[in-house]
C-alpha positions as CSV (number, residue, x, y, z in Angstrom):
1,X,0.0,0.0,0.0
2,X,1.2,3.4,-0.2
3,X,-0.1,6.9,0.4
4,X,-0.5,8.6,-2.5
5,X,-1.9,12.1,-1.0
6,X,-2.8,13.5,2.4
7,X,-5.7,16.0,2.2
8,X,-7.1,18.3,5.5
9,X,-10.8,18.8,5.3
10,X,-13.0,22.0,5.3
11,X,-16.7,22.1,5.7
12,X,-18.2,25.3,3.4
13,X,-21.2,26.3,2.6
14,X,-20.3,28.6,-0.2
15,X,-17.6,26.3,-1.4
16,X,-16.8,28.6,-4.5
17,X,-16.0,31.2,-1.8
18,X,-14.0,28.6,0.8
19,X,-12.0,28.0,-2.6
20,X,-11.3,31.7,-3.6
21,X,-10.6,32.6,0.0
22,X,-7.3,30.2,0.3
23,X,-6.5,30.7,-3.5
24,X,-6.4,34.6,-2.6
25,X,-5.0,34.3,0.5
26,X,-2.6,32.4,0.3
27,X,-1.6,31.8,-3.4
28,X,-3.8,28.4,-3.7
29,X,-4.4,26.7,-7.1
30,X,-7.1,25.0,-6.9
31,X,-6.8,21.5,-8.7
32,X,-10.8,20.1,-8.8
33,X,-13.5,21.9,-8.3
34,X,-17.0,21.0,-8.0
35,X,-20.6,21.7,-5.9
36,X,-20.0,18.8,-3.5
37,X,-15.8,18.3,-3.0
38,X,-13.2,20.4,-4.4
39,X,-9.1,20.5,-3.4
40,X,-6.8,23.7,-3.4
41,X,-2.9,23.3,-2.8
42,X,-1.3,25.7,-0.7
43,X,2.4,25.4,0.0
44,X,2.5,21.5,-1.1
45,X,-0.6,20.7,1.1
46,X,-4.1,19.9,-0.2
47,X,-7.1,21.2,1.5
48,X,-10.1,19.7,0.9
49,X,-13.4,21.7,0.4
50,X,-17.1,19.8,1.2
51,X,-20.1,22.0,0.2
52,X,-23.1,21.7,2.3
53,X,-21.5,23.2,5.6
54,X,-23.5,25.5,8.0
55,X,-21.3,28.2,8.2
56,X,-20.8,27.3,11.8
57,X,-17.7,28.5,14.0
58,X,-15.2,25.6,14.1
59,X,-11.6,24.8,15.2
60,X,-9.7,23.5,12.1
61,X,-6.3,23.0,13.6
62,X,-5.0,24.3,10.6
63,X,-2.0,26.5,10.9
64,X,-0.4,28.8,8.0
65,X,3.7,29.5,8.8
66,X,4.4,33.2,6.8
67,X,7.3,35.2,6.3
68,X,5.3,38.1,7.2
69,X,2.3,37.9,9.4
70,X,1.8,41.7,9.8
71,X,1.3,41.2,5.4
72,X,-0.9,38.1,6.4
73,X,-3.0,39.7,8.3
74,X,-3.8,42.5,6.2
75,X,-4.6,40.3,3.0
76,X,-6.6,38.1,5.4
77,X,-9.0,41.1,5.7
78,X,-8.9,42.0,2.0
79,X,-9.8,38.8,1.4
80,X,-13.1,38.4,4.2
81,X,-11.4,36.6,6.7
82,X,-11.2,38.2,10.4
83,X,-8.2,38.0,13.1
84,X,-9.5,36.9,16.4
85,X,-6.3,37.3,18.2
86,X,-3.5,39.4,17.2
87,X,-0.3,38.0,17.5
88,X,1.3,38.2,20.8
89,X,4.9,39.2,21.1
90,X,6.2,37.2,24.2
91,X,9.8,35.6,25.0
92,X,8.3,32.2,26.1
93,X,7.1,31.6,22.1
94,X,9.3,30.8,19.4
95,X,6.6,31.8,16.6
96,X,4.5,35.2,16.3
97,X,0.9,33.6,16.7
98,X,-2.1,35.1,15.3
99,X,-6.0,33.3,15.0
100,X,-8.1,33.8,12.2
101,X,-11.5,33.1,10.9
102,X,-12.3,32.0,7.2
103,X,-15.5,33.1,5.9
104,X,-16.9,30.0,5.6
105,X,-16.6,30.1,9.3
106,X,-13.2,27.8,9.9
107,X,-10.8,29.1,12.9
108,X,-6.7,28.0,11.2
109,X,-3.9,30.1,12.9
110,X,-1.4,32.2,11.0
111,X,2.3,32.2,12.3
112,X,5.7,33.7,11.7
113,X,9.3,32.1,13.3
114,X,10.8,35.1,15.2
115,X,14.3,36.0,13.6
């Protein structure tokens, strides 16, 4: 047996947006596409979009690493998403943290290594 592709999963219920979201966010390309699954690659991993989701606020454990957060967050809200939690600037952390919502309601955290 082998693996042949390891895909996280999404609930949307405006899929079409879920995709354009992570393609605009972060630089997706979307490689299927349809009402009831659909698959974007960011960065070498595919996320998985299921239509029919209720829009509801849920923890996706998903976590984006930038270059530049402060950049990241502003694109997040260009492109609908919203910061919950700006990132916190604290000795104990190794990363710059921040949380974020999609618009499809999906919490995924955006970070960036400290230098």
């Amino acid at each position: 047996m082998k693996v042949e592709k390891v895909k996280y999963v999404l609930w949307a219920a405006d899929w079409q947006r879920c995709l354009a979201f992570y393609r605009d966010l972060f630089g997706g390309v979307i490689s299927f596409e349809s009402e009831t699954w659909s698959e974007i690659v960011v960065a070498g991993a595919t996320i998985g979009v299921h239509g029919g989701g209720e829009g509801m606020r849920t923890w996706t454990g998903l976590s984006f690493q930038l270059d530049d957060i402060r950049e990241g967050i502003s694109r997040l809200k260009e492109c609908g998403g919203e910061l919950t939690s700006d990132p916190v600037d604290t000795p104990e952390e190794p990363i710059h943290l921040a949380m974020c919502v999609d618009p499809e309601g999906n919490e995924f955290m955006m970070t960036q290594r400290r230098h």
